[in-house]
C-alpha positions as CSV (number, residue, x, y, z in Angstrom):
1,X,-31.3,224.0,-48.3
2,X,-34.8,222.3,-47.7
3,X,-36.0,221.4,-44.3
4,X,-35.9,217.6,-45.5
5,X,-32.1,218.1,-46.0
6,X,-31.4,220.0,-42.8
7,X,-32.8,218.0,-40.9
8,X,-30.5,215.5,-42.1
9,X,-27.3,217.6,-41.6
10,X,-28.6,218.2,-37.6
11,X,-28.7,214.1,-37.1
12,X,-25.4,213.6,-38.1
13,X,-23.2,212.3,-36.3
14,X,-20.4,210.3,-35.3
15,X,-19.1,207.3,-33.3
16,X,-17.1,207.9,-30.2
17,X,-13.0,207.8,-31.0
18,X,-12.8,204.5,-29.2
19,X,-15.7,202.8,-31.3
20,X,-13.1,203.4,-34.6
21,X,-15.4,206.1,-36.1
22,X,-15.2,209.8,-35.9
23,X,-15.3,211.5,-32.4
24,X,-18.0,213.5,-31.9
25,X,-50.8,178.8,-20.2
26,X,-54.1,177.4,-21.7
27,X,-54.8,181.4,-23.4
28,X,-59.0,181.2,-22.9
29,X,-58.4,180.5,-19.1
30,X,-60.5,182.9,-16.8
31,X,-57.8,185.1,-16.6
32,X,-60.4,188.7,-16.9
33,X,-59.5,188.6,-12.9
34,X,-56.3,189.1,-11.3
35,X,-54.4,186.9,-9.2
36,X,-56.9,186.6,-6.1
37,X,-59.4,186.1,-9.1
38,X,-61.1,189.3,-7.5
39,X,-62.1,191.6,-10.5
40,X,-58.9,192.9,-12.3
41,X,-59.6,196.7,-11.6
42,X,-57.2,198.1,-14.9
43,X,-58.3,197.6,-18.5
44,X,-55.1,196.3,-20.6
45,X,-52.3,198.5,-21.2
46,X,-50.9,198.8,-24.2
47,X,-47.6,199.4,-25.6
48,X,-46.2,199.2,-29.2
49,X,-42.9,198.8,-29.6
50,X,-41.4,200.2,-33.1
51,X,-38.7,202.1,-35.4
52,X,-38.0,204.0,-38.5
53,X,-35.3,201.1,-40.2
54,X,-35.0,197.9,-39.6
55,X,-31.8,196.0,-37.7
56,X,-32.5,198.3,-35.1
57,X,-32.9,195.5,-32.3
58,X,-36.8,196.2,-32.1
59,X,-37.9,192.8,-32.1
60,X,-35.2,191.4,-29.2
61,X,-36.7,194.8,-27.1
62,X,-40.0,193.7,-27.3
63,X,-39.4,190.0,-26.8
64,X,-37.6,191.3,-23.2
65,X,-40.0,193.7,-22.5
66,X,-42.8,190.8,-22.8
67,X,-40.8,188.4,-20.5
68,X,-40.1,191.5,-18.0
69,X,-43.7,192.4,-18.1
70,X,-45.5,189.0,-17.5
71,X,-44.1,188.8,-14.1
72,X,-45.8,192.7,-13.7
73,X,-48.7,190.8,-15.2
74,X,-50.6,188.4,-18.0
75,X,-48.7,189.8,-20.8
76,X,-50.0,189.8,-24.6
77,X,-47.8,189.7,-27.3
78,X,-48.9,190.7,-30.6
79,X,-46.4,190.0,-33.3
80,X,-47.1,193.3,-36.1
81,X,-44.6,192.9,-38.3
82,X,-47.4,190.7,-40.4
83,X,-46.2,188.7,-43.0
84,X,-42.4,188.6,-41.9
85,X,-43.5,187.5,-38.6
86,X,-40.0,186.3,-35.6
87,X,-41.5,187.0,-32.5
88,X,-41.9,183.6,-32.0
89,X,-38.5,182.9,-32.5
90,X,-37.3,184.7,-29.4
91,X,-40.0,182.7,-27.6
92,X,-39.2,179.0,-29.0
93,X,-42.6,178.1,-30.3
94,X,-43.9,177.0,-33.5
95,X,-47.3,178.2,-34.0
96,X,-50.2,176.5,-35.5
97,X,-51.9,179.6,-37.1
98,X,-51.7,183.0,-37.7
99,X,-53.0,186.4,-38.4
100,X,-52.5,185.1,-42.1
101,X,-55.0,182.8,-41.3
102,X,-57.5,185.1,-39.4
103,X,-57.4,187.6,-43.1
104,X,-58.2,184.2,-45.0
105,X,-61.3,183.7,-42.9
106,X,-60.3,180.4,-41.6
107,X,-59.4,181.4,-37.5
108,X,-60.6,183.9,-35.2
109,X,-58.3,186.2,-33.4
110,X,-58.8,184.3,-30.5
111,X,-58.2,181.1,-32.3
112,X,-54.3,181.7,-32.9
113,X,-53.2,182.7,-29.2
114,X,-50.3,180.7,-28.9
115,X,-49.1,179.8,-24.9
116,X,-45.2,181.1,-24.9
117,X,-44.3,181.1,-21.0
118,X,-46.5,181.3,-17.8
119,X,-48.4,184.3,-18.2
120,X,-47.3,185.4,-22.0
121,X,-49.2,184.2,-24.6
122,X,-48.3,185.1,-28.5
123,X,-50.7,186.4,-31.3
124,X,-48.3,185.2,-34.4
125,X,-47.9,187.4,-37.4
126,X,-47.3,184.9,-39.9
127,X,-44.1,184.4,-42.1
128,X,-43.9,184.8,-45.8
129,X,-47.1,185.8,-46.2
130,X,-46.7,189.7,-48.5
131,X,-50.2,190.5,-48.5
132,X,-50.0,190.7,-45.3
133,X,-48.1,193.8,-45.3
134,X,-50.4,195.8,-46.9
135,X,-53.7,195.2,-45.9
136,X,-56.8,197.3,-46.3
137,X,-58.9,199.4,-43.5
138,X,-61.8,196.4,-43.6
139,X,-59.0,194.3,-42.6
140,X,-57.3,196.3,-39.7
141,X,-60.7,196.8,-38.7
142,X,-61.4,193.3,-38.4
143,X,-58.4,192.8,-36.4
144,X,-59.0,195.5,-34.1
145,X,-62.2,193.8,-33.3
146,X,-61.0,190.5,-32.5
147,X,-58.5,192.1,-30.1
148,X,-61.2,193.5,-28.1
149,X,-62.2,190.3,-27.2
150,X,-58.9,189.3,-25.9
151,X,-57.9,192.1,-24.6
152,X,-59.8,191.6,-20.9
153,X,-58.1,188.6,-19.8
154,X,-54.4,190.3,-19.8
155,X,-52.9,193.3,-18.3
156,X,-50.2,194.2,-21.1
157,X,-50.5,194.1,-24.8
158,X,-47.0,194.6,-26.4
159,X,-47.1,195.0,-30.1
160,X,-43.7,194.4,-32.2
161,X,-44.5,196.8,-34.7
162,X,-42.9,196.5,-38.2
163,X,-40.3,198.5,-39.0
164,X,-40.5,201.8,-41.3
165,X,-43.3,204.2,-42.1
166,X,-46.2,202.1,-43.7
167,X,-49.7,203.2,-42.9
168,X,-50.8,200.5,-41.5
169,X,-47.4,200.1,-39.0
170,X,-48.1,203.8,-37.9
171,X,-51.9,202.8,-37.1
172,X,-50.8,200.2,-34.7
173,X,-48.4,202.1,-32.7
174,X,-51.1,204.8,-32.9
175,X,-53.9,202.9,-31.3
176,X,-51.5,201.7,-28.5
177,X,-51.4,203.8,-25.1
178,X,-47.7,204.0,-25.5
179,X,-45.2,204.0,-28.2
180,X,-41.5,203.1,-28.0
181,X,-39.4,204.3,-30.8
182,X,-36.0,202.6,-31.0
183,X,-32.9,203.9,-33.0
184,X,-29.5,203.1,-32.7
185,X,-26.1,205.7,-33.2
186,X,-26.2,204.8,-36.8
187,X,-27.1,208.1,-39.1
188,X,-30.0,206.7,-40.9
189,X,-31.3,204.7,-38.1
190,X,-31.9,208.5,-36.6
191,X,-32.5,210.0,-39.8
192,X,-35.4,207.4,-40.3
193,X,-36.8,207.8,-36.4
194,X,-37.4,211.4,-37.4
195,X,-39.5,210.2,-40.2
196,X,-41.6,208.1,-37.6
197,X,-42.3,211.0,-35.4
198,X,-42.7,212.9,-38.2
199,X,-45.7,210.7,-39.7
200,X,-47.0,209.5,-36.3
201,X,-47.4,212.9,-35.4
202,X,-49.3,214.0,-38.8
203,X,-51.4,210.5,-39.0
204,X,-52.9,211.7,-35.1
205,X,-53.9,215.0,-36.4
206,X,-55.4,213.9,-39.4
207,X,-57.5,211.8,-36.5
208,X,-58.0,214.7,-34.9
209,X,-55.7,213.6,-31.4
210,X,-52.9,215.6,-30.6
211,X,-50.9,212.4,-28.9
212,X,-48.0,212.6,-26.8
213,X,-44.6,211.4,-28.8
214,X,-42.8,207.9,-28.0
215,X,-40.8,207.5,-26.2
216,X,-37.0,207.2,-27.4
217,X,-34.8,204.5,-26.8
218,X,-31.3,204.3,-27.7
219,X,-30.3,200.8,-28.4
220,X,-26.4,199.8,-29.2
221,X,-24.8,202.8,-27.8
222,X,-21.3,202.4,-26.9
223,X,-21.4,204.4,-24.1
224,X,-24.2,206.7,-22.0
225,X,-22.6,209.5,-23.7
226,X,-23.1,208.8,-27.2
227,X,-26.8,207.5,-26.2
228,X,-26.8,211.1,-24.9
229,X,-25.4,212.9,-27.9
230,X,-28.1,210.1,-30.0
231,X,-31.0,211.7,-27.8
232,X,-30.1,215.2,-27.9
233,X,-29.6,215.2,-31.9
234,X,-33.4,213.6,-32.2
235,X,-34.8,216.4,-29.8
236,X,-33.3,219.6,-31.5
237,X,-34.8,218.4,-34.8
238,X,-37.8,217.5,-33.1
239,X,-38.4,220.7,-31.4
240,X,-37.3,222.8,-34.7
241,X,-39.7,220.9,-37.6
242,X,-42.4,219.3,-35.3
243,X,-42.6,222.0,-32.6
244,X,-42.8,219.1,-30.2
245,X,-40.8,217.5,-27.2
246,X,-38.9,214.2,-27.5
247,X,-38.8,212.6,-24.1
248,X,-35.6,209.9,-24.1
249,X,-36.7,206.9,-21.4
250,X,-33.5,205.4,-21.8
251,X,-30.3,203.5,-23.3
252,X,-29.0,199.9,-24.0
253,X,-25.7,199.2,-25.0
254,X,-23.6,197.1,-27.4
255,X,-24.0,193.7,-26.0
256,X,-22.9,190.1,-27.5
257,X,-25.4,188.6,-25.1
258,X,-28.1,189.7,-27.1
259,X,-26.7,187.6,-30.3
260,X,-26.2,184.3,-28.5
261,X,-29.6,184.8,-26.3
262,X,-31.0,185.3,-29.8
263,X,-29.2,182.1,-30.9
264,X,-30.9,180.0,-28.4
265,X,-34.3,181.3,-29.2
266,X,-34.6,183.4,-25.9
267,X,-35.1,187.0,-25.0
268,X,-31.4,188.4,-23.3
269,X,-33.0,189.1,-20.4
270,X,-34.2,185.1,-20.0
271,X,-31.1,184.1,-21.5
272,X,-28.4,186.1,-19.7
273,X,-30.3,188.1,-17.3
274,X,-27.0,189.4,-15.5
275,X,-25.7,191.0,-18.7
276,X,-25.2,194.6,-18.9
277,X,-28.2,195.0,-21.9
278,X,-30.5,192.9,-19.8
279,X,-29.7,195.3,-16.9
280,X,-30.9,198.0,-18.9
281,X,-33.7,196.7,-20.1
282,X,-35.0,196.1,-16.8
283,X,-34.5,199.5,-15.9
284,X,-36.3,200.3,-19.5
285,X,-39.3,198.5,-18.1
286,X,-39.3,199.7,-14.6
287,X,-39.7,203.1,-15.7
288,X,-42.3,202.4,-18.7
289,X,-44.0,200.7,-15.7
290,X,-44.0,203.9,-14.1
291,X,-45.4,206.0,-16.6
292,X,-48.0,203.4,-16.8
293,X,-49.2,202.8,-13.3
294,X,-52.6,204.1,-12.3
295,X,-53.8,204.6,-16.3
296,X,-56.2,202.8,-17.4
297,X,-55.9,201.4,-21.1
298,X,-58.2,202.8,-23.9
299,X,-58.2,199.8,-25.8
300,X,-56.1,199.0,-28.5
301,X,-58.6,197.1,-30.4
302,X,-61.1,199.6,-30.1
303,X,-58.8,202.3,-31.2
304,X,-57.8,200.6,-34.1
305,X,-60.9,199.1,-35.1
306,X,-62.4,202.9,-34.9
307,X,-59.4,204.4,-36.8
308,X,-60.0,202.0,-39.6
309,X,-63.4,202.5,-39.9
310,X,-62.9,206.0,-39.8
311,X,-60.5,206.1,-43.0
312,X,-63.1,203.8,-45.2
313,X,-65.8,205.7,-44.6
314,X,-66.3,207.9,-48.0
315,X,-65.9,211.6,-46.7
316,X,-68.1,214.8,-47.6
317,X,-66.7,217.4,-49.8
């Protein structure tokens, strides 16, 4: 048996009996200072929010996290998932322009901030737009440049990353300071997490940095012990083929609030902040908080600008 298809036999797994399956706001403000307007004394944090498959719930984390986080903050949201763009769904705007339009020449990145709440402004991906998908290192470079110049005026950058294993969606999370990875119960949603850590980890190396894993989060569980069972699975494989340790930072369960929130163009935790997902997400963001208080941020523009021009630049034989 290869190691491709064991590791496939270790993350199965099953639903709980009871689930029915097997048991087992103007954006160019001054805002480079904090609150008191006295110099803001941490760089911006960032944190890239992504998964293996799609339907995972990525998108309504992130949108929750960047409503928890602006009252931590000024938050930056930075829609990745470029050319099939929703982030500003779950925020009820209608943008202007869009990274679509910075790749065509015609906008800066500065030029499509879009104001979403008080303290949370939007960079849009764009919707619709293919090419987007796939663009070269020039390009990421020239995004990665642009976000150093708005970068400064907030104290959290959270990136919806695109789902699955692209090159380009692993060099986002990978010039970020954190990375959540999101799965749900669901076989192939862990199978395909795997595959993330699995090119995230080789993509680092081949940049010569040996960077810490994401951080999982179980999203959907039915109960803490299936999230626990979802966790454990994800670690033993990670620890067997990667020689490396999966930290789990925590669980969300199955809520309905999350589809109706959704519905009314809102993040759950605006839209039904007392619901039990909503709960969870604050405690999601208390303790990714935690891990980032007292770092300063190395700049995710910077990073990715540097990555990109790294991997255009012919190399020796």
């Amino acid at each position: 048996m290869g190691r491709w298809d064991h590791t496939r036999q270790l993350l199965r797994i099953g639903r709980p009996a009871e689930t029915g399956g097997d048991a087992p706001v103007e954006p160019f403000d001054d805002w480079s200072r904090g609150p008191d307007r006295g110099p803001r004394s941490m760089r911006c944090r960032s944190i890239c929010i992504a998964s293996g498959k799609g339907g995972t719930g990525k998108s309504s984390i992130t949108a929750s996290l960047a409503d928890l986080f602006r009252h931590k903050g000024r938050a930056l949201l930075l829609d990745a998932d470029l050319g099939c763009a929703n982030a500003h769904i779950f925020h009820d705007v209608h943008p202007d322009h869009s990274f679509a339009d910075v790749i065509a020449g015609d906008r800066e990145v500065h030029e499509i901030v879009t104001a979403c709440a008080p303290d949370l402004d939007l960079l849009p991906g764009g919707s619709g737009v293919g090419r987007l998908a796939g663009l070269q290192e020039y390009e990421l470079e020239m995004i990665g440049r642009g976000l150093t110049r708005v970068e400064p005026l907030y104290a959290y950058l959270l990136v919806d990353s695109a789902a699955g294993l692209s090159r380009q969606t692993v060099a986002f999370a990978a010039a970020c300071d954190q990375t959540l990875l999101v799965t749900t119960p669901d076989v192939t949603a862990m199978t395909d997490a795997y595959a993330f850590l699995k090119v995230f980890t080789r993509q680092c190396e081949a940049l010569g940095e040996r960077r810490a894993l994401p951080l999982l989060v179980v999203n959907r569980a039915a109960n803490a012990d299936e999230a626990s069972q979802v966790g454990a699975r994800l670690q033993e494989v990670t620890r067997k083929f990667l020689d490396r340790r999966l930290e789990v930072l925590g669980w969300l369960p199955e809520d309905r609030a999350v589809f109706r929130s959704t519905q009314q163009r809102q993040s759950v935790v605006a839209g039904e902040p007392d619901s039990p997902v909503a709960q969870a997400l604050e405690l999601v963001a208390t303790k990714l908080e935690e891990r980032l208080q007292g770092e300063d941020g190395a700049g995710m523009g910077a990073r990715l600008e540097a990555m990109s021009t790294r991997e255009r630049t012919p190399r020796r034989a």
